[in-house]
mmCIF file of the N, C-alpha and C atoms, coordinates in Angstrom:
data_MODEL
# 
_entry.id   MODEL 
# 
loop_
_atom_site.group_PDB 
_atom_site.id 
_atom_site.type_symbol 
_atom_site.label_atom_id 
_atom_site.label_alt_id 
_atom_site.label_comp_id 
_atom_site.label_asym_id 
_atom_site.label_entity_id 
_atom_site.label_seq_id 
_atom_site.pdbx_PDB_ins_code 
_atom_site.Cartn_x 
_atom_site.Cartn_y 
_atom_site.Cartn_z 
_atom_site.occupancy 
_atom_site.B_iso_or_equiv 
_atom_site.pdbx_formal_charge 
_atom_site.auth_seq_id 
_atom_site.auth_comp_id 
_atom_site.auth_asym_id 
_atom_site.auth_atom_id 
_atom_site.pdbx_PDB_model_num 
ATOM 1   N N  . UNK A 1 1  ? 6.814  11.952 4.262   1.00 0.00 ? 1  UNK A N  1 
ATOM 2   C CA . UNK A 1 1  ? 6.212  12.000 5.551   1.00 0.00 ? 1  UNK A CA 1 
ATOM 3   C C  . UNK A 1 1  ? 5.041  11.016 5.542   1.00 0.00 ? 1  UNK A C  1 
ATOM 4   N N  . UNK A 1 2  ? 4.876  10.147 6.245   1.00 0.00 ? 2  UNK A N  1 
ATOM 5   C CA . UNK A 1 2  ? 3.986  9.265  6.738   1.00 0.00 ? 2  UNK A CA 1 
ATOM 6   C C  . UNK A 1 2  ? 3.368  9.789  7.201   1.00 0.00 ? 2  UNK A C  1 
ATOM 7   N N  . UNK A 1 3  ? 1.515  9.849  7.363   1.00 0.00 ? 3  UNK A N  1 
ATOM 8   C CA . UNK A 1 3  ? 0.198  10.128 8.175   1.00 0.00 ? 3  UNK A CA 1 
ATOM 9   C C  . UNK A 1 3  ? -0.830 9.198  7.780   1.00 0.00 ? 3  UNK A C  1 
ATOM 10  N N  . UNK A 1 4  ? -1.267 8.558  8.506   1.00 0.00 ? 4  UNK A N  1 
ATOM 11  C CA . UNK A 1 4  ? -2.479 7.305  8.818   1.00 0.00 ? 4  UNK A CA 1 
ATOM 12  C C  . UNK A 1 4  ? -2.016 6.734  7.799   1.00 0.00 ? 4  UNK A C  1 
ATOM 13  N N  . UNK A 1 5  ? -1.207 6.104  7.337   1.00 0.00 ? 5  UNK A N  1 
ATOM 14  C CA . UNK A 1 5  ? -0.625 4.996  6.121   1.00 0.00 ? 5  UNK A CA 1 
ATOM 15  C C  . UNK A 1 5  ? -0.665 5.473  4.948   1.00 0.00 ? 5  UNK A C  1 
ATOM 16  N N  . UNK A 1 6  ? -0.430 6.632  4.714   1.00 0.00 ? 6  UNK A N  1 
ATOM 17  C CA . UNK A 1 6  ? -0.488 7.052  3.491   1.00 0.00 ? 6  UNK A CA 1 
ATOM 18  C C  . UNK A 1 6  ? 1.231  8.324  3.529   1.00 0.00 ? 6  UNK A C  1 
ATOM 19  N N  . UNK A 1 7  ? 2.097  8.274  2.461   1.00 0.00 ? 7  UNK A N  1 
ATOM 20  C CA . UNK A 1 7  ? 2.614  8.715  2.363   1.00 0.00 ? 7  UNK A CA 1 
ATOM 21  C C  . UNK A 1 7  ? 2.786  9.909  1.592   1.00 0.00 ? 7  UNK A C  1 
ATOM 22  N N  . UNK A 1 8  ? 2.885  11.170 2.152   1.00 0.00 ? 8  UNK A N  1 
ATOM 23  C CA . UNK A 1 8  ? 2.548  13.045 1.966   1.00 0.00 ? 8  UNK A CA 1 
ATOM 24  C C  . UNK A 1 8  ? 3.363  13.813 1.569   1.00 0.00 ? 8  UNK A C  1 
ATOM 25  N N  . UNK A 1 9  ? 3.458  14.413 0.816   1.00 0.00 ? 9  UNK A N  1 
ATOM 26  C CA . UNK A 1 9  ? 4.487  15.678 0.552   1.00 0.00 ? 9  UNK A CA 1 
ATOM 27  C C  . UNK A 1 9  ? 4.598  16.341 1.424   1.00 0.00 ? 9  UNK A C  1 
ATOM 28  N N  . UNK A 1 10 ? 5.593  17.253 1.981   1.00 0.00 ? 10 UNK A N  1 
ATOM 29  C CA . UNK A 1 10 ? 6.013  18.034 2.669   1.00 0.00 ? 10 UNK A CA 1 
ATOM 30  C C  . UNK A 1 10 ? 7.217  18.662 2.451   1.00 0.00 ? 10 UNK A C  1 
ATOM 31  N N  . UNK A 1 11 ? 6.159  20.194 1.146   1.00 0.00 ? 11 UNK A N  1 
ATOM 32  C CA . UNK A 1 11 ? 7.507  20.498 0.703   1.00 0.00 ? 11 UNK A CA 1 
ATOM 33  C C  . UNK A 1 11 ? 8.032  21.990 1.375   1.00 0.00 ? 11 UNK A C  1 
ATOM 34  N N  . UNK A 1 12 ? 7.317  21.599 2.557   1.00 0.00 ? 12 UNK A N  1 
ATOM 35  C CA . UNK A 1 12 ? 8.107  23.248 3.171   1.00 0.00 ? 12 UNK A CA 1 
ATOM 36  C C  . UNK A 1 12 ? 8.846  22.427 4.275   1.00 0.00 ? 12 UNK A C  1 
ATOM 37  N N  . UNK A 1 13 ? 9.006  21.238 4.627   1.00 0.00 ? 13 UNK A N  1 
ATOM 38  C CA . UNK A 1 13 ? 9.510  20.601 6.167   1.00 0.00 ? 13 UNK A CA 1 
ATOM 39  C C  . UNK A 1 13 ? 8.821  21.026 6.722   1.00 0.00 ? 13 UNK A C  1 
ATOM 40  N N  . UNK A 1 14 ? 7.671  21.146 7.234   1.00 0.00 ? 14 UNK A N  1 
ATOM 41  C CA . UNK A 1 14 ? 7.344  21.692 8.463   1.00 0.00 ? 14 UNK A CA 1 
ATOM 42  C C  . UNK A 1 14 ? 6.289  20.605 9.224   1.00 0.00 ? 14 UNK A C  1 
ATOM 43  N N  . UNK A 1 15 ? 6.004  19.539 8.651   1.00 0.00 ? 15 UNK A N  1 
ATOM 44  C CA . UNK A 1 15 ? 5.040  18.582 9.244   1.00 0.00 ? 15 UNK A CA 1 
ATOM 45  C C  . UNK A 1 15 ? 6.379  17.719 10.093  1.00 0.00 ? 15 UNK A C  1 
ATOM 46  N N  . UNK A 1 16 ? 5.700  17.567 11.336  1.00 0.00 ? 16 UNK A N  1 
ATOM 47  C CA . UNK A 1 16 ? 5.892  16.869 12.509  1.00 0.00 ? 16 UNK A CA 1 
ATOM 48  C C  . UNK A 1 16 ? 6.566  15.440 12.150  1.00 0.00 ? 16 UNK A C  1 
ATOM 49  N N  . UNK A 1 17 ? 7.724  14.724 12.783  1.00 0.00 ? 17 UNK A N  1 
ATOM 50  C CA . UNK A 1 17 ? 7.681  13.810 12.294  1.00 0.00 ? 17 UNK A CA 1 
ATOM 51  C C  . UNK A 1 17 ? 9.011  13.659 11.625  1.00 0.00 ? 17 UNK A C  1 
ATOM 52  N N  . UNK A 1 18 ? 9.442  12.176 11.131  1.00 0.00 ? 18 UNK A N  1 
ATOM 53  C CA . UNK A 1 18 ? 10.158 11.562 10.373  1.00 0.00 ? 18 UNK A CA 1 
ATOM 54  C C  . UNK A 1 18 ? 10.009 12.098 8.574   1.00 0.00 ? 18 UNK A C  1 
ATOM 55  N N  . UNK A 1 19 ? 10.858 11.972 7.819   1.00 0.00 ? 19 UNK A N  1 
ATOM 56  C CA . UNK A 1 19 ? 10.701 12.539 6.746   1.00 0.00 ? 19 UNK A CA 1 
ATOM 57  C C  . UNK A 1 19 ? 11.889 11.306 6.012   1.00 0.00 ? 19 UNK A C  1 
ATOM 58  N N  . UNK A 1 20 ? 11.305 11.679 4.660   1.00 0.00 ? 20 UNK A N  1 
ATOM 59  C CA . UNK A 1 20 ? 12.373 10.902 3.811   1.00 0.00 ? 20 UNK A CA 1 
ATOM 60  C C  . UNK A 1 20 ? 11.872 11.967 2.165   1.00 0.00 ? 20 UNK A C  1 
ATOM 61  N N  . UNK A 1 21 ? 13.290 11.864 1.435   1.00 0.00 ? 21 UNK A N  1 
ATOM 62  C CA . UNK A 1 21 ? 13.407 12.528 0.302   1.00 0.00 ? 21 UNK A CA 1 
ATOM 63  C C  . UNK A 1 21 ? 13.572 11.792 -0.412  1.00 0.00 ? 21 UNK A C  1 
ATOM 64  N N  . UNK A 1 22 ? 12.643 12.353 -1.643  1.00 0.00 ? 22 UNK A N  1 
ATOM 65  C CA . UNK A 1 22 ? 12.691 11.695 -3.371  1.00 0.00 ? 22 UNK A CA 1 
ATOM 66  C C  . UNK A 1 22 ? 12.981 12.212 -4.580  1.00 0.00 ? 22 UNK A C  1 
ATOM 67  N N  . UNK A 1 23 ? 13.637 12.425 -5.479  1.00 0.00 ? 23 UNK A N  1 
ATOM 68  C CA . UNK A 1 23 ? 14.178 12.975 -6.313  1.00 0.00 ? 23 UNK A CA 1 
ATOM 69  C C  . UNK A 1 23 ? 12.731 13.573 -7.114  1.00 0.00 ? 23 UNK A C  1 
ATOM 70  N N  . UNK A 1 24 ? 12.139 14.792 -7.985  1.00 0.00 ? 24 UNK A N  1 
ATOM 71  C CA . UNK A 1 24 ? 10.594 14.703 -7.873  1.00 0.00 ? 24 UNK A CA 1 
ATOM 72  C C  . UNK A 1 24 ? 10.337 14.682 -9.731  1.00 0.00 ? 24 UNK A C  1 
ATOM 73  N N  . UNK A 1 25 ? 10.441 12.982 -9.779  1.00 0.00 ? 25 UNK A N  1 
ATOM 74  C CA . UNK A 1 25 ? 10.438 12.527 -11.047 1.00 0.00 ? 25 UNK A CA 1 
ATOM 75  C C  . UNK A 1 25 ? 9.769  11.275 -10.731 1.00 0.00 ? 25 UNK A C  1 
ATOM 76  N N  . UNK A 1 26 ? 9.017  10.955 -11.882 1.00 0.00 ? 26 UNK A N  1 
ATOM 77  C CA . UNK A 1 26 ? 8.379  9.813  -11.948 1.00 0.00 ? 26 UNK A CA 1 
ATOM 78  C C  . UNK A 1 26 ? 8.925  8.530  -11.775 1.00 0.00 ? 26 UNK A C  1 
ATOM 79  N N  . UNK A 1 27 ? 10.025 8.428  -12.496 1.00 0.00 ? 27 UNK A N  1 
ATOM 80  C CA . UNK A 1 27 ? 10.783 7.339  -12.422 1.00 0.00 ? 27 UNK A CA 1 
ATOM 81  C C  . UNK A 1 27 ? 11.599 7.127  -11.263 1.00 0.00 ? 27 UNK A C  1 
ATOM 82  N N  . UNK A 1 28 ? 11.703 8.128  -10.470 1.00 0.00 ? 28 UNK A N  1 
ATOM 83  C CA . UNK A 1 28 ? 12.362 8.023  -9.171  1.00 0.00 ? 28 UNK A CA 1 
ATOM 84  C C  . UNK A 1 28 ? 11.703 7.735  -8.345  1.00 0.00 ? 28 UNK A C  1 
ATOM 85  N N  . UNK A 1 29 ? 10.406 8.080  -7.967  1.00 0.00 ? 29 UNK A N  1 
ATOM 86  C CA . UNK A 1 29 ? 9.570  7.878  -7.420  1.00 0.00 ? 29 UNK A CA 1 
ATOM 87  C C  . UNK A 1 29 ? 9.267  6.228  -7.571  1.00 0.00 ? 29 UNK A C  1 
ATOM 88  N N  . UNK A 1 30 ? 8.945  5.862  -9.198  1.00 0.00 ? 30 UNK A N  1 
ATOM 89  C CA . UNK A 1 30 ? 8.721  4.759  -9.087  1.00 0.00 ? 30 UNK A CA 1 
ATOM 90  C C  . UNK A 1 30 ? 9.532  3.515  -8.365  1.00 0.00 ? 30 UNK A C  1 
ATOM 91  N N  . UNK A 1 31 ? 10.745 3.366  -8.812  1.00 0.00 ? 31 UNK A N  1 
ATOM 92  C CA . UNK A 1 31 ? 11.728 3.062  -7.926  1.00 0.00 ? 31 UNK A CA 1 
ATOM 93  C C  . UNK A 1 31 ? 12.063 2.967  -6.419  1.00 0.00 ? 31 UNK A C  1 
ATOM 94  N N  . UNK A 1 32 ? 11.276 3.875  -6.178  1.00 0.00 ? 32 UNK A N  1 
ATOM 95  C CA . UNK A 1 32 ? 11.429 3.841  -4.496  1.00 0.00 ? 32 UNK A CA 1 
ATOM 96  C C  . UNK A 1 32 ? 10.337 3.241  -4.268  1.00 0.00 ? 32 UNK A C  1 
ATOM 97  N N  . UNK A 1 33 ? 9.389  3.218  -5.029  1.00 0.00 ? 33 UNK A N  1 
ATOM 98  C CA . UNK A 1 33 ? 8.352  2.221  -4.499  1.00 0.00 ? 33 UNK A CA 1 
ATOM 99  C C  . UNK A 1 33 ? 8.507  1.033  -4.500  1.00 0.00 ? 33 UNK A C  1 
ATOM 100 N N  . UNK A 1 34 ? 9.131  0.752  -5.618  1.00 0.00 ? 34 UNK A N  1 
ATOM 101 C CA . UNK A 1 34 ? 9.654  -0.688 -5.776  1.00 0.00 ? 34 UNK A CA 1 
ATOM 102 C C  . UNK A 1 34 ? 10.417 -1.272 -4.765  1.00 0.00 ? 34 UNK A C  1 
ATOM 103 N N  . UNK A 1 35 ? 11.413 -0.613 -4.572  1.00 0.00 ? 35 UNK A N  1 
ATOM 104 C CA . UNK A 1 35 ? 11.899 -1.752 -3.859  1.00 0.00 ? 35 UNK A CA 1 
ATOM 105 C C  . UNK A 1 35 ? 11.582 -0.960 -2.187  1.00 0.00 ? 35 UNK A C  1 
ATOM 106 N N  . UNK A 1 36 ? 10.460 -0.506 -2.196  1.00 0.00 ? 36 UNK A N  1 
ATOM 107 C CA . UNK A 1 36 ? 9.683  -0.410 -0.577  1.00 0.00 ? 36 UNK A CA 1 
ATOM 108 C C  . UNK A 1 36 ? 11.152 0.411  0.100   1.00 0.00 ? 36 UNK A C  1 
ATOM 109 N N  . UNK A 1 37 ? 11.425 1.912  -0.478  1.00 0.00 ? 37 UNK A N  1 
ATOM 110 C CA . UNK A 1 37 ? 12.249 2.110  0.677   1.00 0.00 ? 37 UNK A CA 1 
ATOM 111 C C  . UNK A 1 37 ? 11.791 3.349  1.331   1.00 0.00 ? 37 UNK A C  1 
ATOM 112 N N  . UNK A 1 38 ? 10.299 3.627  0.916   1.00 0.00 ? 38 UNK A N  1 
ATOM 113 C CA . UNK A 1 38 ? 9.550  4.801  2.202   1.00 0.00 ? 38 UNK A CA 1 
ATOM 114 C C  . UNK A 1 38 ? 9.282  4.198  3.667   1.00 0.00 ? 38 UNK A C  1 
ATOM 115 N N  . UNK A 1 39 ? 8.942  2.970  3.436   1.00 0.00 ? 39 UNK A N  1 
ATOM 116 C CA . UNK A 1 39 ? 8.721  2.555  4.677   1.00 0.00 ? 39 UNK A CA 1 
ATOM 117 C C  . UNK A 1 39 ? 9.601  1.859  5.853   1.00 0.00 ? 39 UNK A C  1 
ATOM 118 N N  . UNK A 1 40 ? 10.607 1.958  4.890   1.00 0.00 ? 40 UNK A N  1 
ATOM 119 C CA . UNK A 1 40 ? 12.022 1.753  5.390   1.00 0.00 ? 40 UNK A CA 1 
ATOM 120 C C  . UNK A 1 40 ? 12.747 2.821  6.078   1.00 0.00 ? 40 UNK A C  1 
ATOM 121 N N  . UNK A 1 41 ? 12.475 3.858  5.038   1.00 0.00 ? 41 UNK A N  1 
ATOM 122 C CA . UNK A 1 41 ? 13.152 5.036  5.566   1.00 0.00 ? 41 UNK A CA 1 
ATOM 123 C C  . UNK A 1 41 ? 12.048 5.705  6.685   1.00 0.00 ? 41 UNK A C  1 
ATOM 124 N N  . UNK A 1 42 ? 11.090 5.828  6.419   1.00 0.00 ? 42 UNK A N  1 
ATOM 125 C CA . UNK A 1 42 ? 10.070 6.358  7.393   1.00 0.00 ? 42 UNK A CA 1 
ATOM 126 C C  . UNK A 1 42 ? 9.502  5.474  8.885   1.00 0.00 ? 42 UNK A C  1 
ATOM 127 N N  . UNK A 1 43 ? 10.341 4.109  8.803   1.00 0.00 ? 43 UNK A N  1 
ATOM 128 C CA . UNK A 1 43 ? 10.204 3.067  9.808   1.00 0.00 ? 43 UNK A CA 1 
ATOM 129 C C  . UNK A 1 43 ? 8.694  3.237  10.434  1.00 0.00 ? 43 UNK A C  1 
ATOM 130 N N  . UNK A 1 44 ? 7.692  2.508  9.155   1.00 0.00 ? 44 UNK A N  1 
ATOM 131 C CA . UNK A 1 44 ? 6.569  2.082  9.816   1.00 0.00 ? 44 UNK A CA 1 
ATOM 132 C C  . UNK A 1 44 ? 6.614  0.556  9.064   1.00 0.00 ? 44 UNK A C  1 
ATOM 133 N N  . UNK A 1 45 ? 5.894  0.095  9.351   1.00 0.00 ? 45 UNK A N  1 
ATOM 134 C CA . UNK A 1 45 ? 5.230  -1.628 9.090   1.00 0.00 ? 45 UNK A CA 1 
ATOM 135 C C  . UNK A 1 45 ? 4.463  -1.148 7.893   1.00 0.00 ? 45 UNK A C  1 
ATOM 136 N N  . UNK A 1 46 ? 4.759  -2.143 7.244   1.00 0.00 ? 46 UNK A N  1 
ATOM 137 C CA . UNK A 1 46 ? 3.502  -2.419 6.033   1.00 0.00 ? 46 UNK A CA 1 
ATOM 138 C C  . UNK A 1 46 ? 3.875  -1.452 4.993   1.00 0.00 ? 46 UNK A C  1 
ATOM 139 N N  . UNK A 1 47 ? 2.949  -1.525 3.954   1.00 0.00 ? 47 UNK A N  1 
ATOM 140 C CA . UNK A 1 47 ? 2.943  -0.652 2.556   1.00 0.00 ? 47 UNK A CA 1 
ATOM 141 C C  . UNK A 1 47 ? 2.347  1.010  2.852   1.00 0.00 ? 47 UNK A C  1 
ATOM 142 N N  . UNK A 1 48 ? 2.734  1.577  2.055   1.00 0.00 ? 48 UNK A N  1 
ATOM 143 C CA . UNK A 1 48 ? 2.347  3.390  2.647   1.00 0.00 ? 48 UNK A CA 1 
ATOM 144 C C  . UNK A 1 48 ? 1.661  3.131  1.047   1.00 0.00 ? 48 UNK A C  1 
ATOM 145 N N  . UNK A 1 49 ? 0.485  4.444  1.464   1.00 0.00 ? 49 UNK A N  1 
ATOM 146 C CA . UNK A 1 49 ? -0.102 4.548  -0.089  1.00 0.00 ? 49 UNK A CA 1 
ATOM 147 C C  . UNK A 1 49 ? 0.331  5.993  -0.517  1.00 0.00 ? 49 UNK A C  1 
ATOM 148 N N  . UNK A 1 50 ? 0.791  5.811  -2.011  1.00 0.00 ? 50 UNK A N  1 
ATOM 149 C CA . UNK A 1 50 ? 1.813  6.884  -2.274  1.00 0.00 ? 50 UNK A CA 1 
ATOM 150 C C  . UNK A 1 50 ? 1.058  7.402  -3.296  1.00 0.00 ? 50 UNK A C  1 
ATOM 151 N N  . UNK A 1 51 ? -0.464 8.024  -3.462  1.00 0.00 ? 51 UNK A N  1 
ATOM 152 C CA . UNK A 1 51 ? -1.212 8.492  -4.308  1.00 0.00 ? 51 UNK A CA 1 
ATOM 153 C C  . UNK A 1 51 ? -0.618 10.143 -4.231  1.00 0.00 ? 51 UNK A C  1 
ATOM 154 N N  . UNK A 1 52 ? -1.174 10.215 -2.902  1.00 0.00 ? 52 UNK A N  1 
ATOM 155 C CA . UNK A 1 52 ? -0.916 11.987 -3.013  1.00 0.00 ? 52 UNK A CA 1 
ATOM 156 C C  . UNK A 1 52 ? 0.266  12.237 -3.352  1.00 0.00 ? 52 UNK A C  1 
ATOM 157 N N  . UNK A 1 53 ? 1.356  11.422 -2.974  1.00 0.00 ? 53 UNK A N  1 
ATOM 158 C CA . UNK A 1 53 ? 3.207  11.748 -3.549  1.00 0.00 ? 53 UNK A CA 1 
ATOM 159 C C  . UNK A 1 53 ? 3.036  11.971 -5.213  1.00 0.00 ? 53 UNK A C  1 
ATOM 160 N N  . UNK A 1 54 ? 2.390  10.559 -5.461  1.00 0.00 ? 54 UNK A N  1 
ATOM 161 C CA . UNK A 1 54 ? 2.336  10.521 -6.901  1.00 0.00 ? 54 UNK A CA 1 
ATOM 162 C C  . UNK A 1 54 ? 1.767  12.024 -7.929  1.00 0.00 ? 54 UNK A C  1 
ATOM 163 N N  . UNK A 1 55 ? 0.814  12.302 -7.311  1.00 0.00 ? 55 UNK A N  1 
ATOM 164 C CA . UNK A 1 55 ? 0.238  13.525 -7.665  1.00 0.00 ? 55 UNK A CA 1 
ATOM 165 C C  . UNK A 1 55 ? 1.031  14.663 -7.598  1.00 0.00 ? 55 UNK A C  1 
ATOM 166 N N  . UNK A 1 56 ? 1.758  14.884 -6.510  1.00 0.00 ? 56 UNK A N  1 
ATOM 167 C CA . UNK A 1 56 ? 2.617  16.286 -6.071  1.00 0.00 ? 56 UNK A CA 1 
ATOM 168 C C  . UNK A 1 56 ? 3.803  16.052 -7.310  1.00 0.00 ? 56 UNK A C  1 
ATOM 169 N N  . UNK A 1 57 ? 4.077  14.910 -7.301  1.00 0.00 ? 57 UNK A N  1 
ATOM 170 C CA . UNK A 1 57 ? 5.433  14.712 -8.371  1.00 0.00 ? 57 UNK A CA 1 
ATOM 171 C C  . UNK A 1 57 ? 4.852  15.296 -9.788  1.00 0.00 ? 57 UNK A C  1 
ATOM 172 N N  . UNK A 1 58 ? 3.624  14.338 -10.099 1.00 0.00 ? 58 UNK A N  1 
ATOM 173 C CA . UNK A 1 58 ? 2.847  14.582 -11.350 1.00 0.00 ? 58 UNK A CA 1 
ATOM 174 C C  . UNK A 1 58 ? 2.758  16.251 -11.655 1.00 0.00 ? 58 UNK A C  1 
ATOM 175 N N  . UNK A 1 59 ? 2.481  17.019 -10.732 1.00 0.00 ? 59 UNK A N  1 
ATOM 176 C CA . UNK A 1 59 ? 2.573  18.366 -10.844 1.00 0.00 ? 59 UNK A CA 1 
ATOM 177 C C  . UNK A 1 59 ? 3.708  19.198 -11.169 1.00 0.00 ? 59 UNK A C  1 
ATOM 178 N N  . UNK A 1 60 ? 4.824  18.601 -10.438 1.00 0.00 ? 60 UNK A N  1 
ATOM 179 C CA . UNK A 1 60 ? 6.123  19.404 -10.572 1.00 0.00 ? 60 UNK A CA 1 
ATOM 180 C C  . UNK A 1 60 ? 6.611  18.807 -11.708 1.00 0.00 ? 60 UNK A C  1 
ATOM 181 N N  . UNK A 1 61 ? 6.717  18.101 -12.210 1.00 0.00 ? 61 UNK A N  1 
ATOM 182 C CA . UNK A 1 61 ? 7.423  18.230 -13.262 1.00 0.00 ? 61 UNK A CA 1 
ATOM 183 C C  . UNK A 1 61 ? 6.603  18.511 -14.911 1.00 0.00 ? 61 UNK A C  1 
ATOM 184 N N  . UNK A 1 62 ? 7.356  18.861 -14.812 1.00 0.00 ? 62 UNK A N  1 
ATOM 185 C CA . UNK A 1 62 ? 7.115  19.533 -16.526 1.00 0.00 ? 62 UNK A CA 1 
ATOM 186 C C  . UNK A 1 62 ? 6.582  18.648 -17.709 1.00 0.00 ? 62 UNK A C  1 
# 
């Protein structure tokens, strides 16, 4: 989920809005950053900052 250019977890669905899913692993994550497909899938312009994603992932996994 995209909000003010930064890209958010939303792990109940319930935020408003366009959504896109990531497998919740580091390396998957990384990957999707790479080749830019949040902002693809979430159809905004420009780079999303994927700190807080990074963090929520960092948590869930083991």
């Amino acid at each position: 989920m995209a909000v003010e250019g930064e890209c958010v977890p939303d792990h109940r669905g319930t935020l408003p809005g366009r959504g896109a899913y990531v497998h919740p692993a580091l390396v998957c994550l990384d990957l999707a950053v790479r080749r830019r497909a949040f902002p693809r899938a979430l159809r905004v312009q420009g780079a999303l900052d994927v700190v807080a994603l990074r963090r929520y992932v960092e948590q869930e996994t083991p």
